[in-house]
N, C-alpha and C positions, 0 to 999 in steps of 0.2 A: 766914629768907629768903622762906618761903611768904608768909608777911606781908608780907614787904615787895615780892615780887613785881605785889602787888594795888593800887600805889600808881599816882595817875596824876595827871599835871597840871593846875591849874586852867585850861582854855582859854581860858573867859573873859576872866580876870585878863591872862594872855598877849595876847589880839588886843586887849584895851583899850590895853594897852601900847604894842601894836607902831601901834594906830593914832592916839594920842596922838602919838608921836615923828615919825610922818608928817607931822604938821602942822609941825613945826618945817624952814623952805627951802620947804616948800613952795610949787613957783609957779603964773602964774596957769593954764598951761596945763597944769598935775598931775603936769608934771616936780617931782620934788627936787633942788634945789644945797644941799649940805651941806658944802660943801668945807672938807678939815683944816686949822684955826688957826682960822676964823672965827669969826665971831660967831652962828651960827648951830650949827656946830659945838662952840664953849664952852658955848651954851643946852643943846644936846642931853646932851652932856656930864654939867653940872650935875644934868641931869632923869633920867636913867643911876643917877647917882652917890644920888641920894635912893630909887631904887628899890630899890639896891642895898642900901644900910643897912637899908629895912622891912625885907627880907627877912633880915635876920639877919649880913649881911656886912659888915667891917671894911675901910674902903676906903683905899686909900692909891694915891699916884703916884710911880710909878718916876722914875730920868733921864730917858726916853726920852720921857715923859708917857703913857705905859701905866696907866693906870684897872685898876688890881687889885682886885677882892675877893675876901676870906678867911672863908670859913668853918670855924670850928674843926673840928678831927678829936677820937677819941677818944685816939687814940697822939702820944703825945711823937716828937719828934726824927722823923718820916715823912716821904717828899717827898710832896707834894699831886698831886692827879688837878686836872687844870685842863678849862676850854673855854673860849670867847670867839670873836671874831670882832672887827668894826669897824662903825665908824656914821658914818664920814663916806664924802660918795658923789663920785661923780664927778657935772659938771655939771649932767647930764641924768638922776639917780640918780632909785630904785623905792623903794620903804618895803621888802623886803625883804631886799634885799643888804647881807649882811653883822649886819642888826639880828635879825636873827630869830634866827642864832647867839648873839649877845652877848645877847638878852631871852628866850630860853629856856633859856641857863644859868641867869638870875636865876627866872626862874619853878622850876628843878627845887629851886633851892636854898631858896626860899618855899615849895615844894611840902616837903619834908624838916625846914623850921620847922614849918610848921605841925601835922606830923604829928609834932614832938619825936624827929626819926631823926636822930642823926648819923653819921656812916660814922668809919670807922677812919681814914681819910688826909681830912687838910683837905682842902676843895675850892674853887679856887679860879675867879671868872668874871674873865675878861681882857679890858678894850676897848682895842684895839692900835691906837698914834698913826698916823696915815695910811694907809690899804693902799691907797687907792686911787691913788698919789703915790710916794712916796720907799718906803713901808712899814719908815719908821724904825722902830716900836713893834719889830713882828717880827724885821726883822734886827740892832736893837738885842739884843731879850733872848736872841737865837741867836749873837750877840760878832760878827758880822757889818757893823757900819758902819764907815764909812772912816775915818783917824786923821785928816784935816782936814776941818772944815765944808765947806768952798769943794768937797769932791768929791762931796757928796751934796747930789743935783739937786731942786731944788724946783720947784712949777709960779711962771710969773711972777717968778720970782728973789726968790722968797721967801730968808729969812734962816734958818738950823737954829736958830741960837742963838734970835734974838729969838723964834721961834716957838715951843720946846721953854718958853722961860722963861715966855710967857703962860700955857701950860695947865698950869704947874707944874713944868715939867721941866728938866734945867741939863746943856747940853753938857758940861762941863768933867768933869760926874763921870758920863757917859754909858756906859762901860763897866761901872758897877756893875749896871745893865740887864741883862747880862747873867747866865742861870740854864742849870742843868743837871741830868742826870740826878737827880743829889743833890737837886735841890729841887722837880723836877717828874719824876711818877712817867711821867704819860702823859699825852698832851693829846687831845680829841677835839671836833671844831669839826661842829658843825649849819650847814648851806648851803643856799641854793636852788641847786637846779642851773644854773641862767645858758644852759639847753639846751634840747632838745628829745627827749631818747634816753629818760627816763623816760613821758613823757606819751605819745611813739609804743609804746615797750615796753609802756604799760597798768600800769605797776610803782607802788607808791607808798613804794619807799625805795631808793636807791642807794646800795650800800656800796664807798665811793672804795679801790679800790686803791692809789692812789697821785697825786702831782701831778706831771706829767709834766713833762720838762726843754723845755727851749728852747735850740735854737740858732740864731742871726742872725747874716747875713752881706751884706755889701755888695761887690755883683760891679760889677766897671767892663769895658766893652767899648769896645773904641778900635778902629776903622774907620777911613773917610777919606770926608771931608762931600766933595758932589762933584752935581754938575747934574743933575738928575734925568734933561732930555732928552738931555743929551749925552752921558751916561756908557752903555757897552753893559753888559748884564746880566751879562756872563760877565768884566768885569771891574771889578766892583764890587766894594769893603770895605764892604758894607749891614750896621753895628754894630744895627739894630732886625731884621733878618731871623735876626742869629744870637743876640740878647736872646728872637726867637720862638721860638727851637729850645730856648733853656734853658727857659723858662717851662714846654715841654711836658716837658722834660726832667725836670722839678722833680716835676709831676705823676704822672709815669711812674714815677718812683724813689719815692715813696710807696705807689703801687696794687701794686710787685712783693712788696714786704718785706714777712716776715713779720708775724705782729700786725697790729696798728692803725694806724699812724703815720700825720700830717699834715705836708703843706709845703705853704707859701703864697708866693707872689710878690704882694706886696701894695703895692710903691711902685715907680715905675720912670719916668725922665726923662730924655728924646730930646733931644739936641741936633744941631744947630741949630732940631730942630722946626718945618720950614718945610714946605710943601706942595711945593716945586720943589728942594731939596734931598733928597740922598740921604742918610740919619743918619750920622753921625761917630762919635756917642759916644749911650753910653747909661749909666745908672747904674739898678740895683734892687736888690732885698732877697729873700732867702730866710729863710725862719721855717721852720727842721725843730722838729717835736715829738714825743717821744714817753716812753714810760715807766720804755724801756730804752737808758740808756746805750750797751750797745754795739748797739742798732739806728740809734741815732744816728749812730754814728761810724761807721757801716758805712753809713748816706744821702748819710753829707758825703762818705765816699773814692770812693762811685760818682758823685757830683754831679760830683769834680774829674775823675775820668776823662772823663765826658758833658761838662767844661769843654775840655780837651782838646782831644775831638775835633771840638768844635765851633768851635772859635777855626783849628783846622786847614783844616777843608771851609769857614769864610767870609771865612778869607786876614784876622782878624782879629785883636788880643790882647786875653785876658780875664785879669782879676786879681780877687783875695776880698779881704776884709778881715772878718776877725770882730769886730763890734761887740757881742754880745749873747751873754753864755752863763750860764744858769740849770742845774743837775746835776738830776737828776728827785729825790723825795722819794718815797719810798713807805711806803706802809701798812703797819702793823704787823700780821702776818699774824693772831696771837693775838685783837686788837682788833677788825679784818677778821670773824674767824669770832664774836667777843663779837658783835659787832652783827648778826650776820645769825641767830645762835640767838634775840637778842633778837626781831629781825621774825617770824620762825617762832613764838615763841611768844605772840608779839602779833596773829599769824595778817595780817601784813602782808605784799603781794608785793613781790619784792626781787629785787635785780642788784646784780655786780657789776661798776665800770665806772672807767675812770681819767676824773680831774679834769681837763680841759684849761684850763680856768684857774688864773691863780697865786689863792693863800689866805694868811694868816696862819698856816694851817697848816703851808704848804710850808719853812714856816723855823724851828717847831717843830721836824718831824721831821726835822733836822738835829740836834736837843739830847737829845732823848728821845724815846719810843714814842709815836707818832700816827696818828690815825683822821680819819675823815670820816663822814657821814652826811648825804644830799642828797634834798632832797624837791624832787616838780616844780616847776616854772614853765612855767605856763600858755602855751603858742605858744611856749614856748621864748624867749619873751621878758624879757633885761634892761638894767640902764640904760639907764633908761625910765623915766618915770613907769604905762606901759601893764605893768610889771611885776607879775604877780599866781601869789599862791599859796594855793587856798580855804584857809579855818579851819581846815578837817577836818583837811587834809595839812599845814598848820603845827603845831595837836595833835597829829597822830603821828609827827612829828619828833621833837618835844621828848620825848614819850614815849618812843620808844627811847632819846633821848639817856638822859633818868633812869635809866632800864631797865641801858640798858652802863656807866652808873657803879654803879649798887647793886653788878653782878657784876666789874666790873674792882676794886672796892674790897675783893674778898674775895679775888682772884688773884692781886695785886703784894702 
């Protein structure tokens, strides 16, 4: 293990990768569109899929169209330590999101070729169908997708079928996609952060707690639309005066609760929306986040009491509707303290911090034991082509990643 501690990844080899793949979407203004199914997506894909075999991995495609490789173990019959991530972006996508995960598993497992290491447990790199979209890949191989096509939402009214069937994949036997404890020991996914909490912290590794849940709801406030000049104040139903009370109210129920938590009001529309009317109706959205379950559920009972009283004092009525509920996923405490001995002995600085965005991860650790490992991003900036994370902090990324597999493969 002293040996093998002293091992380290070829950087080079890595940022060559990672900025070959950048050129593929890329447009003229240095955003990347990489969007899942395309043709730009199949190229990346294909160029993935050859990096992967150099390096020693056996590739194959699930149902879902999950891009698996296999690196053998020494032990028979073992579930594999996996990582991965995705490569296709959204519109306006960075060369890092998402590929640095998926092209640093292939570099550790190149790094372990070259140096004729095997570990005990296969190890597998994952490029998982869409995340940025439906995230069929993940919630396929977590038995997670819907039992009909027609309920899993594509962008543009894409097709599942015909799209799984281009990059190899076949609805029909879509639940075989599905994997568990039994087949995957532990999963641990390399990320840029998509933030700005490391690069102000001074830190150059964040060890993900967990990915935090989501809750969304759509509030309707029904008033009475009514003449601006002729109505008097004190007998107004003003449904945008008492949408101002929730907004604040939303903010206020974050700031008290313990921990960390987030709410957002992020979409909200006034009708009739006139200048000489007074608002009738309003519709918005609350986004609670956080990492605890029940801080969650303890935002939404204080939200409805604060709904309550406020449909009361504006002679209003408000109603919810839950459109959106994601359960939090958290980090596997063991794997948690793995990666943060690993930065300590890498002599890396470190936090720990929960994910606020969703991952590939977050539907992992629903199946089996799962980690994170986040390196900065530059102003906090992503999706974006303005997305950047130096050389240095992409190498020791990948480094720890290596690092918490050598010692997770001697723990499980």
């Amino acid at each position: 293990m002293a040996v093998l501690s002293r091992l380290g990844v070829n950087g080079d080899r890595l940022m060559g990768w990672i900025n070959r793949l950048a050129k593929v979407g890329r447009q003229p203004n240095g955003d990347i569109c990489r969007l899942a199914f395309t043709q730009e997506d199949l190229q990346a894909r294909y160029l993935v899929q050859q990096w992967m075999m150099e390096a020693g991995l056996t590739v194959r495609t699930d149902a879902a169209g999950n891009l698996i490789g296999t690196y053998a173990g020494l032990l028979d019959g073992v579930p594999a330590l996996a990582t991965g991530s995705h490569i296709d972006t959204v519109p306006s996508g960075g060369a890092y999101d998402g590929v640095l995960g998926v092209l640093a598993g292939i570099e550790v497992v190149k790094t372990l070729q070259d140096n004729q290491v095997r570990l005990k447990h296969p190890l597998e790199v994952i490029v998982f169908t869409d995340e940025e979209s439906s995230m069929v890949g993940a919630r396929s191989m977590a038995g997670l997708v819907p039992e009909s096509p027609a309920d899993l939402k594509l962008r543009d009214g894409l097709n599942i079928t015909d799209c799984l069937e281009a990059i190899g994949g076949n609805w029909e036997a879509i639940k075989t996609a599905k994997r568990g404890r039994d087949r995957i020991a532990a999963f641990v996914e390399l990320h840029v952060e998509q933030g700005a909490v490391l690069e102000r912290a001074g830190k150059e590794i964040g060890v993900v707690q967990g990915i935090v849940g989501m809750r969304r709801s759509k509030i309707t406030i029904l008033g009475q639309a009514n003449h601006a000049g002729t109505t008097p104040m004190d007998m107004r139903q003003d449904a945008l005066v008492a949408a101002a009370q929730v907004v604040l109210a939303v903010r206020d129920i974050a700031l008290v609760m313990p921990g960390d938590p987030v709410a957002t009001v992020g979409y909200l529309t006034v009708a009739p929306n006139a200048a000489n009317i007074v608002p009738g109706q309003v519709e918005l959205t609350v986004d609670i986040r956080d990492l605890s379950q029940g801080c969650m559920d303890a935002m939404q009972a204080r939200l409805e009491a604060e709904l309550r009283a406020i449909a009361t004092a504006t002679d209003t009525t408000i109603s919810t509707e839950l459109i959106l509920f994601v359960p939090p996923s958290p980090a596997t405490d063991r794997i948690q303290a793995t990666i943060a001995a690993v930065c300590e002995d890498l002599h890396l600085s470190s936090i720990s911090m929960p994910s606020r965005a969703g991952h590939d991860a977050m539907e992992m650790g629903r199946i089996t034991d799962m980690g994170m490992i986040f390196v900065p991003s530059q102003q906090g900036l992503s999706h974006s082509g303005r997305e950047y994370t130096p050389p240095e902090q992409c190498i020791q990324g990948a480094n720890v990643l290596l690092q918490t597999f050598l010692r997770l493969d001697e723990m499980y």
